[in-house]
N, CA, C and O of each residue as an XYZ file, in Angstrom:
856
protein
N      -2.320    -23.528    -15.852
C      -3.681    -23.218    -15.420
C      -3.968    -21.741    -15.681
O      -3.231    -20.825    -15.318
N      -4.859    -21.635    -16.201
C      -5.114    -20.033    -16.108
C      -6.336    -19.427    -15.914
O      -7.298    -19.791    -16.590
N      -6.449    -18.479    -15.014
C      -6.707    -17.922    -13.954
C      -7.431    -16.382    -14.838
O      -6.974    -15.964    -15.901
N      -8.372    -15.874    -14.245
C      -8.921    -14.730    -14.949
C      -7.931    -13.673    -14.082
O      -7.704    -13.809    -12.879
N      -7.402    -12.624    -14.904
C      -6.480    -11.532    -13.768
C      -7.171    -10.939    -12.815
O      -6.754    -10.835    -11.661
N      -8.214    -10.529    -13.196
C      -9.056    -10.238    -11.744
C      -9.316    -11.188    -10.802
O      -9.498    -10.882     -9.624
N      -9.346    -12.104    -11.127
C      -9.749    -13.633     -9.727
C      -7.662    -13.442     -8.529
O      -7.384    -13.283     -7.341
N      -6.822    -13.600     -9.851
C      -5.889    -13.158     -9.286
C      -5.313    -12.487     -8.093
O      -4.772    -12.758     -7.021
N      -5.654    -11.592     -8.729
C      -5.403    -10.169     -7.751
C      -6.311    -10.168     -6.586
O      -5.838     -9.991     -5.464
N      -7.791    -10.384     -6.791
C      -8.659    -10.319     -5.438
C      -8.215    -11.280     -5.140
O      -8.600    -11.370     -3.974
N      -7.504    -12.348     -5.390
C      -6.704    -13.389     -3.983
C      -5.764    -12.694     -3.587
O      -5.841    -12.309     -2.420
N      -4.525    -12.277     -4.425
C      -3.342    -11.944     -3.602
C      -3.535    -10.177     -2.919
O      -2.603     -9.496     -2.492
N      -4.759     -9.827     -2.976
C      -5.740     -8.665     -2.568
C      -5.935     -8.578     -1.448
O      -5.509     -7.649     -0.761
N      -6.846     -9.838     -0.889
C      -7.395    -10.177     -0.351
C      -6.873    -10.002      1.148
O      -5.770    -10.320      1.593
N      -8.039     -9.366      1.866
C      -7.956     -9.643      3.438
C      -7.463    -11.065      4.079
O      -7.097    -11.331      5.224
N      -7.570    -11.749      3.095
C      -7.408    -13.274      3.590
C      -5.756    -13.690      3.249
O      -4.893    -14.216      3.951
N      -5.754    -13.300      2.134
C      -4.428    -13.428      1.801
C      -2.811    -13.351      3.098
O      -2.617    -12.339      3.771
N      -1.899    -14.565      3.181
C      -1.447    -14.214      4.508
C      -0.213    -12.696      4.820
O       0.895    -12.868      5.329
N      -0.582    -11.736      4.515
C       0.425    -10.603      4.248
C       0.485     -9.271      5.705
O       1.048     -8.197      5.917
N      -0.693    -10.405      6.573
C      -0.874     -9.252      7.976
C      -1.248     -7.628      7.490
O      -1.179     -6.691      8.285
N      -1.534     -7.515      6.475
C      -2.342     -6.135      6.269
C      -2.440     -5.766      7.778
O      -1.683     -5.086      8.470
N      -3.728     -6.487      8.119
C      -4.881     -5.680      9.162
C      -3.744     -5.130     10.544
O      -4.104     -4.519     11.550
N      -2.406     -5.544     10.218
C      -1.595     -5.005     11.714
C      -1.123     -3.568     11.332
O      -0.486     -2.931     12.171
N      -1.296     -3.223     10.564
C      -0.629     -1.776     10.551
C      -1.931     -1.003      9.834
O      -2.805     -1.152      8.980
N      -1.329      0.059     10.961
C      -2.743      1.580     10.756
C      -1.652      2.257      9.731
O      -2.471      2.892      9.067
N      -0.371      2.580      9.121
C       0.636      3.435      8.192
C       0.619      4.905      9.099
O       0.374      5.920      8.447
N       0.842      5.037     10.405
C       0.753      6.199     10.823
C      -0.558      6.515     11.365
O      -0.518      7.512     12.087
N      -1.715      5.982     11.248
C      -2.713      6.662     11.433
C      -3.438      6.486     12.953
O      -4.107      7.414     13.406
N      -3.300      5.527     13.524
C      -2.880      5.112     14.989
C      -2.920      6.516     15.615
O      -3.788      7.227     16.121
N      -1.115      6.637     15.266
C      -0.740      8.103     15.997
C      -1.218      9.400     15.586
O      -1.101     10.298     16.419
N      -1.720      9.672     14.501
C      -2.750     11.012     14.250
C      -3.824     10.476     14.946
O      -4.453     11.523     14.794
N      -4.561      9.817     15.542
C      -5.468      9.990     15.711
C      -5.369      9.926     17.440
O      -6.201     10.689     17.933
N      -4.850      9.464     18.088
C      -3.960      9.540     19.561
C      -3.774     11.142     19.562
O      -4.270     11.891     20.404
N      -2.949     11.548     18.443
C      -3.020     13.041     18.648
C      -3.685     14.127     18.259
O      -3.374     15.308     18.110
N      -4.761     13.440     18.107
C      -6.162     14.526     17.782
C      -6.464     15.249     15.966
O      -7.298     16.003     15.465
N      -5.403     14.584     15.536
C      -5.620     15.169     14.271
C      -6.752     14.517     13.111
O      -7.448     15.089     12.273
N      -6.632     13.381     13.388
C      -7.798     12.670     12.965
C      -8.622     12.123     14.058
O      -8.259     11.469     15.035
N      -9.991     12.579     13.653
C     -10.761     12.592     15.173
C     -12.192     12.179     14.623
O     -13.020     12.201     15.533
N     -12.812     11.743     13.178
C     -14.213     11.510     12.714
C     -13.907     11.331     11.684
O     -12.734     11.461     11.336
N     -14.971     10.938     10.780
C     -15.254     10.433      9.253
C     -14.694     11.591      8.377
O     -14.057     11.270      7.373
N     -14.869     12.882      8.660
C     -14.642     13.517      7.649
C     -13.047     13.901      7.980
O     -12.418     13.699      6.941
N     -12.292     14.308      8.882
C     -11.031     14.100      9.096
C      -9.944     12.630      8.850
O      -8.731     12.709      9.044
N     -10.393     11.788      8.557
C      -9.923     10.250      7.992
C     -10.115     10.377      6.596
O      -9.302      9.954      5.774
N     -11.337     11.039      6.268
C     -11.360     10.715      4.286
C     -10.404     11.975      3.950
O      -9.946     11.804      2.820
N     -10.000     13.022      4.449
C      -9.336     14.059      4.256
C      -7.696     13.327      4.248
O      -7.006     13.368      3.230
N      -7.261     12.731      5.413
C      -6.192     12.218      5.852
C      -5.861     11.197      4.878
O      -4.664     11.147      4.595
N      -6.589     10.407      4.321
C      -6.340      9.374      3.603
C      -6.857      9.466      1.650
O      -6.802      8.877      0.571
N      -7.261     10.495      2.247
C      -7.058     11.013      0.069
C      -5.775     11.993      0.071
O      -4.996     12.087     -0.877
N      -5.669     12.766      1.379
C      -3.628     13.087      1.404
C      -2.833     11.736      0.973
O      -2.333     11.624     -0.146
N      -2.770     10.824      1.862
C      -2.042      9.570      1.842
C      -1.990      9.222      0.646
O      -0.870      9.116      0.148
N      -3.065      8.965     -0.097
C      -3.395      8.630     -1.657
C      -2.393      9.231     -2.438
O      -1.418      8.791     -3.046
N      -2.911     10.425     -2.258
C      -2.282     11.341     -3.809
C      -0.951     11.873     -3.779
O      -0.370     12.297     -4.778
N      -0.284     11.836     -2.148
C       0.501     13.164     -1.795
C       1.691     12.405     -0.882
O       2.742     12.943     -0.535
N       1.260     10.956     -0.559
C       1.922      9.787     -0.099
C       2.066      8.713     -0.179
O       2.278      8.478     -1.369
N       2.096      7.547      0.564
C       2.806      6.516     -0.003
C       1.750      6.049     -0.948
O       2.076      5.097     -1.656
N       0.299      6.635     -1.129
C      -0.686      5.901     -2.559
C       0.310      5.920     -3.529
O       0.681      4.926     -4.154
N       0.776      7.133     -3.667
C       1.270      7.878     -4.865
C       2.623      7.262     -5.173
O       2.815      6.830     -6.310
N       3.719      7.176     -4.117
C       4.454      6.146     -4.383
C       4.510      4.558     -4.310
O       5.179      3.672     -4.843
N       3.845      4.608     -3.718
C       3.220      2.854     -4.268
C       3.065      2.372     -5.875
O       3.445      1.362     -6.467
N       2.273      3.662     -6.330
C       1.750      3.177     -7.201
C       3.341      3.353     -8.606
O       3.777      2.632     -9.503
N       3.626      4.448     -8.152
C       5.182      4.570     -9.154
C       5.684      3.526     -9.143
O       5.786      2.824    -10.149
N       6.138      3.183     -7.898
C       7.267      1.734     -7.694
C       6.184      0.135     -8.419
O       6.758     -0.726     -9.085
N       4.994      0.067     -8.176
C       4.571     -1.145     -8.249
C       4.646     -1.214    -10.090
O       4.789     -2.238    -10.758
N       4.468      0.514    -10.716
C       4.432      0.490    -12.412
C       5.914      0.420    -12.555
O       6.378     -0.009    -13.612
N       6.517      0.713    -11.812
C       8.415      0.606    -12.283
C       8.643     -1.078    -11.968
O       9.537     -1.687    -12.555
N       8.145     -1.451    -11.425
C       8.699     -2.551    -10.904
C       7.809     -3.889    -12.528
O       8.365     -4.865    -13.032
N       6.979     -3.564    -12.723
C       6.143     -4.316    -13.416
C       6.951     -3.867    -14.876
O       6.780     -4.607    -15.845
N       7.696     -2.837    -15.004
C       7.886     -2.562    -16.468
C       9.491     -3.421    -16.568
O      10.172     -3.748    -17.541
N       9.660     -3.563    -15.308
C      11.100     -3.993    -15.197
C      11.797     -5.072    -15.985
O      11.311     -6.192    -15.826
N      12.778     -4.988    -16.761
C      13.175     -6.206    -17.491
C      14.312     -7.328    -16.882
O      14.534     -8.502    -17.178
N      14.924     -6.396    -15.890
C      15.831     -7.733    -15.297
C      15.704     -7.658    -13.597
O      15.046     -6.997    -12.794
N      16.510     -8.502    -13.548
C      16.403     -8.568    -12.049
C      17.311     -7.583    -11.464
O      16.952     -7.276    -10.328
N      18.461     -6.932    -11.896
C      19.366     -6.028    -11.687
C      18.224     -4.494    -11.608
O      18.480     -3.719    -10.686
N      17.344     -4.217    -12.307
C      16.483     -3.649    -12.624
C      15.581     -3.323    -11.294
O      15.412     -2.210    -10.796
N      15.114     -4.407    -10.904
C      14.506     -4.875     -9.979
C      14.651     -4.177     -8.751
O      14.023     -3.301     -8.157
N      15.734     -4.880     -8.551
C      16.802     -4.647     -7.378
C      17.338     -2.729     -6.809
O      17.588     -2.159     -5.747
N      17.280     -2.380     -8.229
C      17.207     -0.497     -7.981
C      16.181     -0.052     -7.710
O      16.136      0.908     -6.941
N      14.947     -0.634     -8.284
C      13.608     -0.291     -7.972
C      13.324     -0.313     -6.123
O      12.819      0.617     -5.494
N      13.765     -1.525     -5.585
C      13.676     -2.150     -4.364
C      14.220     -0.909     -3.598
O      13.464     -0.244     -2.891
N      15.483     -0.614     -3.738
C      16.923     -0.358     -2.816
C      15.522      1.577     -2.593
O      15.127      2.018     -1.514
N      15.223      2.127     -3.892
C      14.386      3.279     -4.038
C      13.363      3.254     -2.942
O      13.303      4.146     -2.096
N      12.327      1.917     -2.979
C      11.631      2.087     -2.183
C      12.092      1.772     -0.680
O      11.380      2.395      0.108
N      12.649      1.328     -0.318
C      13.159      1.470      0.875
C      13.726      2.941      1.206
O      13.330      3.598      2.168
N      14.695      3.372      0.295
C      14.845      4.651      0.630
C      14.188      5.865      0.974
O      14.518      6.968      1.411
N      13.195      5.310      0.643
C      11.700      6.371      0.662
C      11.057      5.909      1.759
O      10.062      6.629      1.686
N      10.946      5.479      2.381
C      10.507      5.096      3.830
C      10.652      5.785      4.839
O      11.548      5.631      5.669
N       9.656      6.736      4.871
C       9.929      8.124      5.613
C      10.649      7.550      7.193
O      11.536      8.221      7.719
N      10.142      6.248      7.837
C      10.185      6.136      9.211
C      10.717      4.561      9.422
O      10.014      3.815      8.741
N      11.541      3.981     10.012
C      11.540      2.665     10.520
C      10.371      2.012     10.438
O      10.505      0.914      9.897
N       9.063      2.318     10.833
C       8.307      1.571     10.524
C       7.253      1.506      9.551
O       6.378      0.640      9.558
N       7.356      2.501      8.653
C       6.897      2.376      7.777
C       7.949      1.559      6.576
O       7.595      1.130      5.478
N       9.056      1.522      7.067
C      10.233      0.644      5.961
C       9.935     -0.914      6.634
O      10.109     -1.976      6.037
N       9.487     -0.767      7.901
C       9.267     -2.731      8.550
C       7.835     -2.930      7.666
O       7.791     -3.967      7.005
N       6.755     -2.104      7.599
C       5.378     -2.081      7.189
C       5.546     -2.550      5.686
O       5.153     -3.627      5.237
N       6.011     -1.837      5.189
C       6.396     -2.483      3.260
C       7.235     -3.580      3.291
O       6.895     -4.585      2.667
N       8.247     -3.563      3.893
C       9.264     -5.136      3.471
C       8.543     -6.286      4.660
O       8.668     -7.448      4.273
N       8.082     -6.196      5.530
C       7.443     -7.280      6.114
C       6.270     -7.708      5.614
O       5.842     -8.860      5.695
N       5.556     -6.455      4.910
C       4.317     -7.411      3.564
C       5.128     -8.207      2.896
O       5.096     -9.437      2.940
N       5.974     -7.448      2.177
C       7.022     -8.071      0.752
C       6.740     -9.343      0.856
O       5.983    -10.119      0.273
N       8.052     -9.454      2.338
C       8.476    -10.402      2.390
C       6.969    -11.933      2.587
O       6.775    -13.043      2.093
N       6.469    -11.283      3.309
C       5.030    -12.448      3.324
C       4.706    -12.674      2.198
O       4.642    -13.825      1.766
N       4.455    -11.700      1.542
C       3.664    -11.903     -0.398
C       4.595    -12.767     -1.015
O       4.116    -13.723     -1.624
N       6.276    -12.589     -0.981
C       6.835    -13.187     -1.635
C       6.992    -14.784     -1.586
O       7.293    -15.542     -2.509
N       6.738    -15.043     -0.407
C       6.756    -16.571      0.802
C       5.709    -17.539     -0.090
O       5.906    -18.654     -0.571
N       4.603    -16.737     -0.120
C       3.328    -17.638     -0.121
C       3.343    -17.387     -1.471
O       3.700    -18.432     -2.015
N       3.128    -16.491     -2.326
C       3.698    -16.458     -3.737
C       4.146    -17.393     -4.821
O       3.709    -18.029     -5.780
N       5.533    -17.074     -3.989
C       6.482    -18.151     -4.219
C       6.181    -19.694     -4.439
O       6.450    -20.294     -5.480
N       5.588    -20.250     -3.321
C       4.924    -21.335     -3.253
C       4.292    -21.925     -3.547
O       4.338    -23.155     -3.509
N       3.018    -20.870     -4.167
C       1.761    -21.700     -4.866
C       2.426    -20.844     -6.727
O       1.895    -21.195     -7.780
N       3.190    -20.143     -6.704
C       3.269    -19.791     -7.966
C       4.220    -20.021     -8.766
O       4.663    -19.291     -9.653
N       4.715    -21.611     -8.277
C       6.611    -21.701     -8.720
C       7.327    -21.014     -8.332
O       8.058    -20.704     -9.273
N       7.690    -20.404     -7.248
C       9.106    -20.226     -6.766
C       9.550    -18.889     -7.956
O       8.845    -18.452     -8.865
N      11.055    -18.434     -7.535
C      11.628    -17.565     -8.228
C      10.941    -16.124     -8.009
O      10.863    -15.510     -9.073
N      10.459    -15.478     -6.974
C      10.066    -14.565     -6.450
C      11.242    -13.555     -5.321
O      11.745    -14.031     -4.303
N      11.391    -12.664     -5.630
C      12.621    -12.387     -4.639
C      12.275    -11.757     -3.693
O      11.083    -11.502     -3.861
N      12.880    -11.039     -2.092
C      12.174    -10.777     -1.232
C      12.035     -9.472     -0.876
O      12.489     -9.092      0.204
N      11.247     -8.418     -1.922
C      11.214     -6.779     -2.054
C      10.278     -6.764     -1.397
O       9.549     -7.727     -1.166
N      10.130     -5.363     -0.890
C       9.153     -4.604     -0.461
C       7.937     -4.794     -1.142
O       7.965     -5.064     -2.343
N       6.797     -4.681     -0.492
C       5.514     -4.666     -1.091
C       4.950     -4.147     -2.077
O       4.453     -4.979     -2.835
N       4.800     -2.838     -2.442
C       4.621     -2.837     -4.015
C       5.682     -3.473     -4.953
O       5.213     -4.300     -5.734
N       7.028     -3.250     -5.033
C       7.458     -3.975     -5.459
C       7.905     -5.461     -5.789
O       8.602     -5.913     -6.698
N       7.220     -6.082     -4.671
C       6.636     -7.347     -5.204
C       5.454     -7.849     -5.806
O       5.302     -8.995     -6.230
N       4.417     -6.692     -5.823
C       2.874     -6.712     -6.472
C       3.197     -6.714     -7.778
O       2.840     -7.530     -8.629
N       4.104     -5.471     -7.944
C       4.398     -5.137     -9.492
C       5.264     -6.244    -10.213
O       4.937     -6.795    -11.264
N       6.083     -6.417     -9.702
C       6.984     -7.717    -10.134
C       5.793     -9.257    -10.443
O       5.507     -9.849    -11.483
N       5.551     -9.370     -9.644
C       4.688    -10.699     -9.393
C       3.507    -10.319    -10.873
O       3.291    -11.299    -11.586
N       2.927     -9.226    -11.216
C       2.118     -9.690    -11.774
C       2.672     -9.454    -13.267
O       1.989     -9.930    -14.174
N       4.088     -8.622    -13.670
C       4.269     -8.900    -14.386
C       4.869    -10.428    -14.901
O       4.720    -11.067    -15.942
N       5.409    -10.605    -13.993
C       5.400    -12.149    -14.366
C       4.575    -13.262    -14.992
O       4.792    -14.249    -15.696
N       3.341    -12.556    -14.319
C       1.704    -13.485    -14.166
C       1.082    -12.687    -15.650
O       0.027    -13.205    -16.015
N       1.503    -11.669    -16.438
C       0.902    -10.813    -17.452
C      -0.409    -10.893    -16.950
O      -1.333    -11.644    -17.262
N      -0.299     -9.591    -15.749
C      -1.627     -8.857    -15.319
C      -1.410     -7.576    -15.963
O      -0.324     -7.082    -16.265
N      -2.362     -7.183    -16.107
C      -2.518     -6.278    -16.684
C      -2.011     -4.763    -15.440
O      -2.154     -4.647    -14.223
N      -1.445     -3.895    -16.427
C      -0.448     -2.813    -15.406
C      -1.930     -2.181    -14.493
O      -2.142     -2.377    -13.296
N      -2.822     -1.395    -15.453
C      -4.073     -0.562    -14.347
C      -4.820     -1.241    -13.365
O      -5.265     -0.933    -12.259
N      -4.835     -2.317    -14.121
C      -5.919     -3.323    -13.076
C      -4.784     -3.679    -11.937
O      -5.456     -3.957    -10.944
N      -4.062     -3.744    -11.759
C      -2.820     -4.172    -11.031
C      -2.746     -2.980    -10.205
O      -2.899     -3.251     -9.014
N      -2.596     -1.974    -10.406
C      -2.087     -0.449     -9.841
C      -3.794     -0.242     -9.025
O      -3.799      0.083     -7.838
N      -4.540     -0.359     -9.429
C      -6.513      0.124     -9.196
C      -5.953     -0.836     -7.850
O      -5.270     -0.409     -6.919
N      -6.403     -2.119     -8.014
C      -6.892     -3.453     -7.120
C      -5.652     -2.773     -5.872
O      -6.079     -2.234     -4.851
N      -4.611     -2.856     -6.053
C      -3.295     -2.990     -5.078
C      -4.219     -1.786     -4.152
O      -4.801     -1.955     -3.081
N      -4.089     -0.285     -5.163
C      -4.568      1.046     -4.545
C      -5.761      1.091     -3.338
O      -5.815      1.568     -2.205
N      -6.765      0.263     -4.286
C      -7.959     -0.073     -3.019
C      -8.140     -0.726     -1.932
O      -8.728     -0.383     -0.906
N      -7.339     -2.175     -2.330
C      -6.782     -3.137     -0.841
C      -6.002     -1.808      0.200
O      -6.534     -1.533      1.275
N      -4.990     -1.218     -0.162
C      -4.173     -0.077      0.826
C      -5.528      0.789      1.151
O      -5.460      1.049      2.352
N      -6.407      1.198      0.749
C      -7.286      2.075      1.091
C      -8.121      1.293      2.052
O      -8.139      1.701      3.213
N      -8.968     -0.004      1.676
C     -10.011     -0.777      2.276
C      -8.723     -1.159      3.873
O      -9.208     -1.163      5.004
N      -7.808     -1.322      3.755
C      -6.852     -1.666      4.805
C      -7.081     -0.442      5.930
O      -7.621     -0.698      7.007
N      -6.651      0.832      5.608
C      -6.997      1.801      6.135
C      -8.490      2.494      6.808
O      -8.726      2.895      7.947
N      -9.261      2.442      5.708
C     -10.847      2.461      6.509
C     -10.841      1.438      7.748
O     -11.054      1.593      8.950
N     -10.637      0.756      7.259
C     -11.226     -0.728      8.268
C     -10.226     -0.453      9.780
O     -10.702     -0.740     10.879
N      -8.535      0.246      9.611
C      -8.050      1.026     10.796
C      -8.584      1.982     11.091
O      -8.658      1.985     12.320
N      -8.984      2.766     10.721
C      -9.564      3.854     11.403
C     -11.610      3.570     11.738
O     -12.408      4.319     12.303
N     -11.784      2.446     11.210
C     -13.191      2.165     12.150
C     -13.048      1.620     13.096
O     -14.021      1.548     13.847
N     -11.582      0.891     13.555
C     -11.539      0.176     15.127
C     -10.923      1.362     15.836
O     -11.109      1.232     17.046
N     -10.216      2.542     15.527
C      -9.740      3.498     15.918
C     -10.728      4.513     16.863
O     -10.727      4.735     18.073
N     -11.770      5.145     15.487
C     -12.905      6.336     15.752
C     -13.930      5.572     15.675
O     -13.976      4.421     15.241
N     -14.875      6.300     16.155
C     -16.519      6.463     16.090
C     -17.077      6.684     14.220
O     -17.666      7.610     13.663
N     -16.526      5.307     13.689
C     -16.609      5.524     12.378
C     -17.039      4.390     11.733
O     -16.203      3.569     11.356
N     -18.922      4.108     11.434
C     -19.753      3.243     11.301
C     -18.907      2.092     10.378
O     -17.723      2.285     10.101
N     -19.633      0.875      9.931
C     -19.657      0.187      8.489
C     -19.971      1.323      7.269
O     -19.122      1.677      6.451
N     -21.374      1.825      7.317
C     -22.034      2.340      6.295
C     -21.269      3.359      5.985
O     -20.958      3.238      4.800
N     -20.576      4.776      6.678
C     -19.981      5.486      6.193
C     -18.755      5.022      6.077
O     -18.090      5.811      5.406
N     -18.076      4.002      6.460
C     -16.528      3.546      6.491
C     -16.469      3.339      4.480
O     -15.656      3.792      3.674
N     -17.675      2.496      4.279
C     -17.839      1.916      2.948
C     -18.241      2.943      2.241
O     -18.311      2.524      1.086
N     -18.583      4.188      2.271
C     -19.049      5.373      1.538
C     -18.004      6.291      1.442
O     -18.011      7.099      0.514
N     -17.194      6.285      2.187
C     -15.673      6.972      2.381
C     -14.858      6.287      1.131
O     -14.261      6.982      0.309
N     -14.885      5.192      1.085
C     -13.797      4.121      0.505
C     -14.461      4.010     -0.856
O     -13.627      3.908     -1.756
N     -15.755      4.001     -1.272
C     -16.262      4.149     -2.586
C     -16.011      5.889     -3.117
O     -15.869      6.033     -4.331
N     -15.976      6.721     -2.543
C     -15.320      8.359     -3.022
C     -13.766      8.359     -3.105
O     -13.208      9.096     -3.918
N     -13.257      7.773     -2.509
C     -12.001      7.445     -2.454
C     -11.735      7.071     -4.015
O     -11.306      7.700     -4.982
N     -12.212      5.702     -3.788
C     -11.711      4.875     -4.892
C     -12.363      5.243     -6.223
O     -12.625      4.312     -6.985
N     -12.691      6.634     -6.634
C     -13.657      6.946     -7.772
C     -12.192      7.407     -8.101
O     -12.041      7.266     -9.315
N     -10.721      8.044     -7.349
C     -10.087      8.518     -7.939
C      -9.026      7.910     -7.992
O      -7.902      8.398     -8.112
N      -9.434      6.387     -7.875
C      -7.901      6.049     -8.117
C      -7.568      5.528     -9.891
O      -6.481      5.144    -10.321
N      -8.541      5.633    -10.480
C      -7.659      5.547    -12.045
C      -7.166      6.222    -12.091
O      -5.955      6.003    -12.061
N      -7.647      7.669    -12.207
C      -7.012      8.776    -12.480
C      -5.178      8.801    -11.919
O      -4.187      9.214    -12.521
N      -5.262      8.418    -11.077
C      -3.511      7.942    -10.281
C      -2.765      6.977    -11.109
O      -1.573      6.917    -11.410
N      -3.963      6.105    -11.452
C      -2.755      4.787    -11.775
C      -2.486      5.434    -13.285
O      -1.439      5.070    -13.820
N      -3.309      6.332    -14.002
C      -3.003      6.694    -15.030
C      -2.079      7.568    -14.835
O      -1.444      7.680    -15.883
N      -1.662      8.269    -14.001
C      -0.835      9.610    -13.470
C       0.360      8.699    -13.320
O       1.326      9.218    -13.878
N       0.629      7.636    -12.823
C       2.010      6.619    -12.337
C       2.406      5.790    -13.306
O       3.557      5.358    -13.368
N       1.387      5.471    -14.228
C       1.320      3.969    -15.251
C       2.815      4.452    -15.640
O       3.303      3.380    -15.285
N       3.678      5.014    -15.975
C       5.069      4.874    -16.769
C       6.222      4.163    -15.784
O       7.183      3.566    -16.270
N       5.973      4.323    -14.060
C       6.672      4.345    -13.003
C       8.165      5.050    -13.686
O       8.938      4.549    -14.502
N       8.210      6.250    -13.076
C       8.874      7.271    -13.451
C       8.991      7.615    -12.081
O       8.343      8.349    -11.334
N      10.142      6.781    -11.929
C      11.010      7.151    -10.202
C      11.124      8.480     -9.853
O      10.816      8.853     -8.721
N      11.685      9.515    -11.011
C      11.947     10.861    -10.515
C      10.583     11.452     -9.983
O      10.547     12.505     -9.348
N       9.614     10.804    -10.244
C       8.319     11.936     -9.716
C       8.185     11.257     -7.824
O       7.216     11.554     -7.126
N       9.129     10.526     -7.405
C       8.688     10.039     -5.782
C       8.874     11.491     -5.509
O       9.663     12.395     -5.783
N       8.225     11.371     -5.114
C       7.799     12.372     -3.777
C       7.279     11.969     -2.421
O       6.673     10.926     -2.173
N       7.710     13.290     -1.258
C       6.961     12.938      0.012
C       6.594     14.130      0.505
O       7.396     14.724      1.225
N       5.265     14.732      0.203
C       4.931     16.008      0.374
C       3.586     15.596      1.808
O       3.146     16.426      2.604
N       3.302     14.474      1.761
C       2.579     14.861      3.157
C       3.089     14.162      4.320
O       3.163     13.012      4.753
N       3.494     15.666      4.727
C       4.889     15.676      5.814
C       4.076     14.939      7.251
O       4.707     14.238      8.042
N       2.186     15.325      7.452
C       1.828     14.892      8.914
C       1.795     13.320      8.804
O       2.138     12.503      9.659
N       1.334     13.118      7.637
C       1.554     11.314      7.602
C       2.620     10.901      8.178
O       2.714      9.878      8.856
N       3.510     11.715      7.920
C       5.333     10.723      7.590
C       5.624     11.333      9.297
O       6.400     10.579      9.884
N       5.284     12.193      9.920
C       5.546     12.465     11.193
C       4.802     11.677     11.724
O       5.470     11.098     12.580
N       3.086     11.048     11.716
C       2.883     10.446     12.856
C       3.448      8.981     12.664
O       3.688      8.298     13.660
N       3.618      8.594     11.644
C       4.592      7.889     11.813
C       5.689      7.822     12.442
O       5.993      6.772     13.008
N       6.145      8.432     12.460
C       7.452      8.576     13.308
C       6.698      8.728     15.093
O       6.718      7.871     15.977
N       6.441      9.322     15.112
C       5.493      9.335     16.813
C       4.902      8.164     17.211
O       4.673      7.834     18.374
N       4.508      7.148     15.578
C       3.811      5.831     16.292
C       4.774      5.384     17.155
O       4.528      5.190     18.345
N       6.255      5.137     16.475
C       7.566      4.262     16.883
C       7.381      4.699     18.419
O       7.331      3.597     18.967
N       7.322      5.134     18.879
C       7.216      5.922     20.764
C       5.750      6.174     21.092
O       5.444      7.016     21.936
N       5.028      5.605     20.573
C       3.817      5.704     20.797
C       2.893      4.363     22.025
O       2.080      3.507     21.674
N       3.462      4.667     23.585
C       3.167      3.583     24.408
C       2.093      2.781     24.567
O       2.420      1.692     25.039
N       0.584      2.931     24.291
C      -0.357      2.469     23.953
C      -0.665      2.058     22.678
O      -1.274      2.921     22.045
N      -0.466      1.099     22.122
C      -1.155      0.796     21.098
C      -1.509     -0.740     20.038
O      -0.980     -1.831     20.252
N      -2.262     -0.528     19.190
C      -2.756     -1.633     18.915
C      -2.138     -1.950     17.475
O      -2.004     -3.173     17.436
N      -1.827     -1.544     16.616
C      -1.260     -1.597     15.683
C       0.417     -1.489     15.222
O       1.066     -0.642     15.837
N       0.976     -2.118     14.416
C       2.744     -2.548     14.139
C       2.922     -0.980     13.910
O       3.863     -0.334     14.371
N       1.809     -0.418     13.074
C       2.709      1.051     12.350
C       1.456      2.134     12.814
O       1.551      3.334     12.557
């Protein structure tokens, strides 16, 4: 059967899709508990960091390493990387508990033979399999993680529909430019330079009130 790659992806994209997105804020919960993100313009600041300077940025490496990948041994180093990079316990439960969902349902409607990695690295894997195309693959993944995030921080702050969706369209003007910056997935460039992300993360884990996994 074949499937247009964009119809694709906005399924396994998709809010609907069963991968529990909507339970994890990635830290942002606890910045905003601790005053650091506090309105619209402190969230689009916080989350074009996240993009470029965090896990956007390695997301998007691992999901192009993982898609260029030729074996499963291959694979498997890609995986073991992104876990290692998991600044916090729960940001390492937040990626392999997508994985593992994406890979489940995947698996199922897509013939089987899916293994059970972390979340970009099962995006990237999965669609090379499916010959999706690498940018459109790296764009779609980038914006679902972004549209995931707005939509936490509008049940969070005092942060409308109309500007939530005007945030997330400036956002997403720069994510080619990334997937073109990652398209080789060139492991040596992981980085984790935004250190307040990867701390409130760590503060969510002890964080007694709250509504969200991460």
């Amino acid at each position: 059967m074949h499937i247009d790659p964009v119809l694709t992806l906005a399924q396994w994209l998709s809010p609907a899709y069963p991968v529990g997105a909507f339970a994890y804020s990635h830290g942002l919960e606890a910045a905003v508990e601790a005053g650091g993100v506090r309105d619209g313009a402190t969230l689009k600041d916080w989350l074009a960091t996240v993009l470029w300077h965090g896990a956007g940025h390695n997301d998007a490496l691992l999901l192009a390493a993982a898609w260029h990948a030729e074996t499963r041994a291959e694979l498997d180093r890609i995986d073991a990387s992104a876990r290692a990079f998991a600044a916090s316990r729960e940001r390492l439960l937040e990626s392999a508990q997508q994985g593992t969902a994406f890979c489940i349902v995947t698996g199922a409607i897509w013939d089987g033979g899916f293994a059970d990695y972390t979340y970009p690295v099962a995006i990237g894997a999965a669609a090379a399999r499916e010959a999706l195309p690498l940018p459109l693959t790296q764009a779609m993944y980038l914006h679902a993680f972004l549209s995931n995030l707005v939509a936490a921080g509008q049940r969070l702050l005092p942060v409308g529909q109309t500007e939530g969706q005007a945030m997330l369209r400036r956002l997403t003007a720069r994510i080619p430019a990334l997937a073109e910056a990652t398209a080789k997935g060139d492991l040596a460039r992981l980085s984790g330079t935004a250190f307040l992300t990867d701390i409130a993360a760590m503060h969510h884990e002890t964080q007694t009130t709250r509504i969200f996994r991460t």
